[in-house]
N, CA, C and O atoms as CSV, one atom per row, in Angstrom:
chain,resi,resn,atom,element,x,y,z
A,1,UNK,N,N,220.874,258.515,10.055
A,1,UNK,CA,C,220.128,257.380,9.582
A,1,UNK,C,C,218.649,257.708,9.643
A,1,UNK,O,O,218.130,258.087,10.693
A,2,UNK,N,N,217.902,257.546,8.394
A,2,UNK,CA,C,216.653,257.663,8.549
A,2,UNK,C,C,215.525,256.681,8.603
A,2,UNK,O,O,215.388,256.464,7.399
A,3,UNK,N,N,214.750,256.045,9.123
A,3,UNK,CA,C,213.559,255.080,9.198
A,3,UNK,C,C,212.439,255.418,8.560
A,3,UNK,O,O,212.287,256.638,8.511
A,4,UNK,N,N,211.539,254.746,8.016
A,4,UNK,CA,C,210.753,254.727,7.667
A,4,UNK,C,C,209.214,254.748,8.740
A,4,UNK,O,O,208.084,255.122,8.429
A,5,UNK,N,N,209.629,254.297,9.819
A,5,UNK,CA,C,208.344,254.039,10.657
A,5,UNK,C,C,208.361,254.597,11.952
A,5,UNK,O,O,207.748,254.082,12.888
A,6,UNK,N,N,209.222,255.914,12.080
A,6,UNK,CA,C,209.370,256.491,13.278
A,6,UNK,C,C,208.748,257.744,13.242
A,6,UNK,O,O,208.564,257.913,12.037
A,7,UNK,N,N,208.289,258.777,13.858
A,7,UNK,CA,C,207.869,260.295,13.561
A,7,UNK,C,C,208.641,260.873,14.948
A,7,UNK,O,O,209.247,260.139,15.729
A,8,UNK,N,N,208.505,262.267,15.090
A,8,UNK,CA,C,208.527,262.933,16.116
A,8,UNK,C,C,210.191,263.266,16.185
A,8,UNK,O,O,210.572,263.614,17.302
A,9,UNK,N,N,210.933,263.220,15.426
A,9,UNK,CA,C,212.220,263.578,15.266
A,9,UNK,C,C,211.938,264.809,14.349
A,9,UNK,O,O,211.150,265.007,13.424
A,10,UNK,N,N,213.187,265.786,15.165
A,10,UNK,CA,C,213.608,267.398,14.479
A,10,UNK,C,C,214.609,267.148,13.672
A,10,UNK,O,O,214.784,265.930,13.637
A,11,UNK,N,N,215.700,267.977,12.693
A,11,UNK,CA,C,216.490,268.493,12.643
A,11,UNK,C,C,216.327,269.929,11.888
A,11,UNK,O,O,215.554,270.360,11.033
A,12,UNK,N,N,217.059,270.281,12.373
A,12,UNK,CA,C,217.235,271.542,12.376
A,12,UNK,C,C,215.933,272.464,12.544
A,12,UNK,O,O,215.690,273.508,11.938
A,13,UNK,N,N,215.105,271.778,13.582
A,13,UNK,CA,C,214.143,272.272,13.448
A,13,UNK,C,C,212.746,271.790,12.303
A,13,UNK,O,O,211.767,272.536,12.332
A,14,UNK,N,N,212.713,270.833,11.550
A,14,UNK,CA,C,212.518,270.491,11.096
A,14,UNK,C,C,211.855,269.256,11.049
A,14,UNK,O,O,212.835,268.536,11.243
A,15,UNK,N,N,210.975,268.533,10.941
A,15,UNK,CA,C,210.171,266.966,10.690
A,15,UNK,C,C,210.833,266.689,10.020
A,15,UNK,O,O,210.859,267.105,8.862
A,16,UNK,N,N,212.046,265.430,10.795
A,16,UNK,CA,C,211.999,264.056,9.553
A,16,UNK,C,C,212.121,263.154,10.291
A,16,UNK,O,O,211.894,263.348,11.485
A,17,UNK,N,N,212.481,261.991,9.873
A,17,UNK,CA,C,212.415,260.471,10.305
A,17,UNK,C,C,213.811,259.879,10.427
A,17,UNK,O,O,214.172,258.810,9.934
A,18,UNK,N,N,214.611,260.789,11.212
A,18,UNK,CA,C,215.963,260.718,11.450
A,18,UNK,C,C,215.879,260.320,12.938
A,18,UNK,O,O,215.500,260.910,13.950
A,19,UNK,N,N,216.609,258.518,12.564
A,19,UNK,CA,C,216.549,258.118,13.857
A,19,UNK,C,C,217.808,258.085,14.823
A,19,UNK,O,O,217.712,257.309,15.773
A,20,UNK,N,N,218.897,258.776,14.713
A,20,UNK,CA,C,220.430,259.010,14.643
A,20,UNK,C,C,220.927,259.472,14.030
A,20,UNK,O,O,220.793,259.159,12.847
A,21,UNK,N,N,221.925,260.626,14.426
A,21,UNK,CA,C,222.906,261.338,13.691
A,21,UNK,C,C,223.955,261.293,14.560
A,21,UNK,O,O,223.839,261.318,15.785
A,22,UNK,N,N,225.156,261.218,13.844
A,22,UNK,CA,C,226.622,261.718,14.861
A,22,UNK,C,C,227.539,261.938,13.234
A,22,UNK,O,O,227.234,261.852,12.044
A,23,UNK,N,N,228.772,262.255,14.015
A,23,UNK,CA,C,229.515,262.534,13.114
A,23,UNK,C,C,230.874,261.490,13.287
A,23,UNK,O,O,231.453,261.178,14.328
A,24,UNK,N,N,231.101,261.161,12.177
A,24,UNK,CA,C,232.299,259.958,12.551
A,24,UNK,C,C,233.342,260.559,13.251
A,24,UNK,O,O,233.438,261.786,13.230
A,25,UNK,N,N,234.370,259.676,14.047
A,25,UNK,CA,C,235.803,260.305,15.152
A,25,UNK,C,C,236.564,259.953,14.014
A,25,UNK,O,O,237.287,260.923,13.786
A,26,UNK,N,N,236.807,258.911,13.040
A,26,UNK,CA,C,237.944,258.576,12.514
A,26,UNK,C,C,238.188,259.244,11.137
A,26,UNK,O,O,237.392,260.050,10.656
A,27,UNK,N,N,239.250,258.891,10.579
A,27,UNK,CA,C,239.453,259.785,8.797
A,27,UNK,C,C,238.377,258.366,7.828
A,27,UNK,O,O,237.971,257.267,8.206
A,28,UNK,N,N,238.284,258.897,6.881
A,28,UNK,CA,C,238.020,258.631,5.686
A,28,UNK,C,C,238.848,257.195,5.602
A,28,UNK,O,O,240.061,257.183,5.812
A,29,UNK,N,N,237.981,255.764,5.224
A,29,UNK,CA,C,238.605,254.906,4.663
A,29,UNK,C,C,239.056,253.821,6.521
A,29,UNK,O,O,239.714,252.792,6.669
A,30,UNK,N,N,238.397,254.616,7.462
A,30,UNK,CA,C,238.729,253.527,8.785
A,30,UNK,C,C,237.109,253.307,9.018
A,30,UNK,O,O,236.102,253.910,8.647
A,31,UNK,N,N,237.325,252.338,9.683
A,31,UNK,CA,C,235.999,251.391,10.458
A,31,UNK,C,C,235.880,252.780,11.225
A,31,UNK,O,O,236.757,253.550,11.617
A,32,UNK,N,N,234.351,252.841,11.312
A,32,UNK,CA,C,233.783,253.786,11.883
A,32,UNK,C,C,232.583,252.406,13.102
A,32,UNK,O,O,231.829,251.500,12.747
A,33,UNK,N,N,232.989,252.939,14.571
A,33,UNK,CA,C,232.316,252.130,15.099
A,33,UNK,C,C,231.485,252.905,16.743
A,33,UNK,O,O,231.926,252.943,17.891
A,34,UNK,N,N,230.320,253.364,16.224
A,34,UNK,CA,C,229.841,253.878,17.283
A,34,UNK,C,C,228.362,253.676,17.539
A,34,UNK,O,O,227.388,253.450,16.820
A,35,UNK,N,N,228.676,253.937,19.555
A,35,UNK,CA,C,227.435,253.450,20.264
A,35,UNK,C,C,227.025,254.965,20.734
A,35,UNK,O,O,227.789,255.863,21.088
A,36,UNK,N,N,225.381,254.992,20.618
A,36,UNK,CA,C,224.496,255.551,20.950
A,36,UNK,C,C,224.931,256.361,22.389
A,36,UNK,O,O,226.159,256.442,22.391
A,37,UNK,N,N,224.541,256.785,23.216
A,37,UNK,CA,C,224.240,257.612,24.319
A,37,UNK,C,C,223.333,258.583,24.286
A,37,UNK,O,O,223.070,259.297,23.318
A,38,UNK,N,N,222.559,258.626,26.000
A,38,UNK,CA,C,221.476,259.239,25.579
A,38,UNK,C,C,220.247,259.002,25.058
A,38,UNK,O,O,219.494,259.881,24.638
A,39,UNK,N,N,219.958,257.487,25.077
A,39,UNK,CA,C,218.784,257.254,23.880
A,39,UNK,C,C,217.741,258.083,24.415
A,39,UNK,O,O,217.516,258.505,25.550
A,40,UNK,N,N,216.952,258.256,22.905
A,40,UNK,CA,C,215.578,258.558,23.068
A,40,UNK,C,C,214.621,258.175,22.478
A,40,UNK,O,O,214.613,258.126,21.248
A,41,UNK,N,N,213.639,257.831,23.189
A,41,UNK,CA,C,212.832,256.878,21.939
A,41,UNK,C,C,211.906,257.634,21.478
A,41,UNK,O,O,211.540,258.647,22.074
A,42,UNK,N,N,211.400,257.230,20.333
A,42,UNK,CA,C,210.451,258.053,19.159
A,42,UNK,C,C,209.459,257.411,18.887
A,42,UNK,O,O,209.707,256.227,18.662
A,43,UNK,N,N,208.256,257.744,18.801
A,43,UNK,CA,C,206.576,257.201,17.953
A,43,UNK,C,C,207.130,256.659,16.985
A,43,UNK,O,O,208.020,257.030,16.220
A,44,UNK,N,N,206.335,255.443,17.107
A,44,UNK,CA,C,206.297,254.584,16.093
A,44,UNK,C,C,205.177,255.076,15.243
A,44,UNK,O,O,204.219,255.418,15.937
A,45,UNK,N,N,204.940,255.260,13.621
A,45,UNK,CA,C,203.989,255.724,12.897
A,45,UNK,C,C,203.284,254.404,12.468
A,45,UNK,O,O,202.328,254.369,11.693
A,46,UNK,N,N,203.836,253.369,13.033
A,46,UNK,CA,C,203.284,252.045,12.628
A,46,UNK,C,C,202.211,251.528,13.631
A,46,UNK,O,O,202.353,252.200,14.653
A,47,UNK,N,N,201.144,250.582,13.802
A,47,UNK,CA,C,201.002,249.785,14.754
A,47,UNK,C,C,201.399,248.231,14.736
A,47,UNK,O,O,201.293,247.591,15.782
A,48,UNK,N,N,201.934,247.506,13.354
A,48,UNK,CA,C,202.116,246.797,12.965
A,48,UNK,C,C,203.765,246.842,11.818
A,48,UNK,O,O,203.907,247.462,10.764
A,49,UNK,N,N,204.580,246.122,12.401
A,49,UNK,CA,C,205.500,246.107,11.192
A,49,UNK,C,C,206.015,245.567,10.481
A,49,UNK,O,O,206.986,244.905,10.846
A,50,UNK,N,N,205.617,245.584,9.104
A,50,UNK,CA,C,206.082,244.545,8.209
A,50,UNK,C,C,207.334,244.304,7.549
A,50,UNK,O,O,207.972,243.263,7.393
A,51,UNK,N,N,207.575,245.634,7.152
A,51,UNK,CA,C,208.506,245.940,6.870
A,51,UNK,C,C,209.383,247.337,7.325
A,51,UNK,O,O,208.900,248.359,7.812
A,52,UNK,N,N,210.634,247.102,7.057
A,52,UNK,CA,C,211.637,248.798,7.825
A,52,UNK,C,C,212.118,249.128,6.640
A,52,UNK,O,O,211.955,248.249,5.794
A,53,UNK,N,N,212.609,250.003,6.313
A,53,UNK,CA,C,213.750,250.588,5.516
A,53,UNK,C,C,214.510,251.735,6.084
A,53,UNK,O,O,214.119,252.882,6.301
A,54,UNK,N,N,215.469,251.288,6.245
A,54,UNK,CA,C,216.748,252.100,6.577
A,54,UNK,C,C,217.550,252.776,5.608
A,54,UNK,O,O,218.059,252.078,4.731
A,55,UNK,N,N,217.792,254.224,5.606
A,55,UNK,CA,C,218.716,254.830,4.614
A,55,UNK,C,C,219.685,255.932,5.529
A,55,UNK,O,O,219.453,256.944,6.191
A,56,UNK,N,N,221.014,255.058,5.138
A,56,UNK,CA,C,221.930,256.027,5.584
A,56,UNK,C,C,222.124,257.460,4.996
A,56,UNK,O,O,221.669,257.481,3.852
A,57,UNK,N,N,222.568,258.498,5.321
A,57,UNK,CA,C,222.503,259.875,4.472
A,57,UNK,C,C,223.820,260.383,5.026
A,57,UNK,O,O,224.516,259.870,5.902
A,58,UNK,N,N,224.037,261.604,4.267
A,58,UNK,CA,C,225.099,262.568,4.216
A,58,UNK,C,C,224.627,263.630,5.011
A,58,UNK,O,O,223.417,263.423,5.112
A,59,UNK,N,N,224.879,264.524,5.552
A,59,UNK,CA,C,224.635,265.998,6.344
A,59,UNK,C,C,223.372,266.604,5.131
A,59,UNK,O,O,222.297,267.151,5.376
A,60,UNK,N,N,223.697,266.424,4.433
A,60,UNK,CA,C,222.637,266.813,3.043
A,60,UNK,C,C,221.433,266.273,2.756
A,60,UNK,O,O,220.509,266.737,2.087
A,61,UNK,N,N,221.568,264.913,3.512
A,61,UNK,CA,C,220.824,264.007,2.907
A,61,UNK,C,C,220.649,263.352,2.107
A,61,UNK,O,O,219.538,262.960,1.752
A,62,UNK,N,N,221.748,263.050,1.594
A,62,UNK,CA,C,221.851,262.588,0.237
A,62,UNK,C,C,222.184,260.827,0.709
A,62,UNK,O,O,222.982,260.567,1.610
A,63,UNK,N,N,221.738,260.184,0.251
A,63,UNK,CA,C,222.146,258.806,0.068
A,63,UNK,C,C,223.811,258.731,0.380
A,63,UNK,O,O,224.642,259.481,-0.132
A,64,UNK,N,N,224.078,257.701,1.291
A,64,UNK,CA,C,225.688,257.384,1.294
A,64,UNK,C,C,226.014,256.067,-0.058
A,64,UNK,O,O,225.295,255.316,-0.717
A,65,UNK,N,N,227.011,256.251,0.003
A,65,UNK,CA,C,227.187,254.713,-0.954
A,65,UNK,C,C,228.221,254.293,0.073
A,65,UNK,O,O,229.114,254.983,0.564
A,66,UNK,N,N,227.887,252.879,0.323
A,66,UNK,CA,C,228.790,252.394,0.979
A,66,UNK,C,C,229.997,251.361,0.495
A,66,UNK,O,O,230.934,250.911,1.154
A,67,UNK,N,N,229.696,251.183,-0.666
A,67,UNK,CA,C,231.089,250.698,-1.479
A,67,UNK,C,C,231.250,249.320,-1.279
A,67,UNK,O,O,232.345,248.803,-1.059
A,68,UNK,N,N,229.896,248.542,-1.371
A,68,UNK,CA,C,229.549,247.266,-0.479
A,68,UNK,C,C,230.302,246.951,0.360
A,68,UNK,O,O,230.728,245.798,0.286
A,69,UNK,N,N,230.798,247.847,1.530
A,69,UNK,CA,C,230.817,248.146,2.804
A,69,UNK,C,C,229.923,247.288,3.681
A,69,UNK,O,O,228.938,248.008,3.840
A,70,UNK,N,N,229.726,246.245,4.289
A,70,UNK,CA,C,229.165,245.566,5.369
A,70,UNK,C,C,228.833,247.113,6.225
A,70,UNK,O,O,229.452,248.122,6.563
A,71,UNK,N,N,227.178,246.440,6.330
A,71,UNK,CA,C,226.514,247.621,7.900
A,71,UNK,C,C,225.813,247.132,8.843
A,71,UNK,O,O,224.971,246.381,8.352
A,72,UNK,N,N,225.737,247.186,10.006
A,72,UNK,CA,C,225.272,246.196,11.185
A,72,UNK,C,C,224.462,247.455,12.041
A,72,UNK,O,O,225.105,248.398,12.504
A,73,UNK,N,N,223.254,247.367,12.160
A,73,UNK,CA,C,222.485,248.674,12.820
A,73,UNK,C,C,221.729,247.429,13.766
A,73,UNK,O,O,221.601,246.277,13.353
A,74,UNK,N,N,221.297,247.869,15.004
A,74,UNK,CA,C,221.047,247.156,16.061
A,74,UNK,C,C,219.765,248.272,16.557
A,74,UNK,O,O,219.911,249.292,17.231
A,75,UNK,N,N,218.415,247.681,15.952
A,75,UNK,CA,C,217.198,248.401,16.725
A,75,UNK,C,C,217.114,248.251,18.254
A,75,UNK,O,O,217.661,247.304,18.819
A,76,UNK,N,N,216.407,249.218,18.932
A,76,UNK,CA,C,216.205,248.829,20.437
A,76,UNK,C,C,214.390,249.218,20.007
A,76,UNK,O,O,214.242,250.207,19.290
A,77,UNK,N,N,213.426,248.648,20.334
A,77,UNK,CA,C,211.816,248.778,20.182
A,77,UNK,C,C,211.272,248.897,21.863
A,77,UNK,O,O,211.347,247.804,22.424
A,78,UNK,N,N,210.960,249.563,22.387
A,78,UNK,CA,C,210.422,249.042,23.552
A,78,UNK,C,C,208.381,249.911,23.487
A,78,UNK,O,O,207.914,250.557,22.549
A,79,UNK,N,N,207.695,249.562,24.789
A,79,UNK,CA,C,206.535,250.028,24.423
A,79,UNK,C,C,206.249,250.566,25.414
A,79,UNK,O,O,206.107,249.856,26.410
A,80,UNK,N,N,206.057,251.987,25.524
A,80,UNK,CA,C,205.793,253.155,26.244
A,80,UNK,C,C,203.798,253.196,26.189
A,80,UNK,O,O,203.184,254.111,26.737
């Protein structure tokens, strides 16, 4: 999942604004339902927020389609 208003996340070595990754436990076509462990929190690039945008992705990065699929993402914000 990527954010719009976070920095300081790698992958693969890499800068992006990937605020979670895992890989689903179940097959194709089941409720996929998973909790975090481990958090870590990340810079906010904001000081103010008006707005978020959230985009789910593929290993690629590619946009998911969720098949108007209901999605429920639960921010945690705290201030370091």
């Amino acid at each position: 999942m990527n954010v719009d208003v976070i920095g300081g996340s790698y992958v693969i070595g890499r800068t992006q604004n990937t605020i979670y990754s895992f890989f689903p436990n179940v097959s194709p076509g089941y409720k996929v339902v998973e909790n975090p462990r481990n958090l870590v929190y990340l810079s906010m690039i904001l000081d103010i927020i008006n707005k978020m945008e959230t985009v789910v992705t593929d290993q690629n990065g590619k946009q998911l389609n969720l098949r108007g699929e209901n999605l429920t993402i639960r921010y945690h914000l705290r201030e370091i």
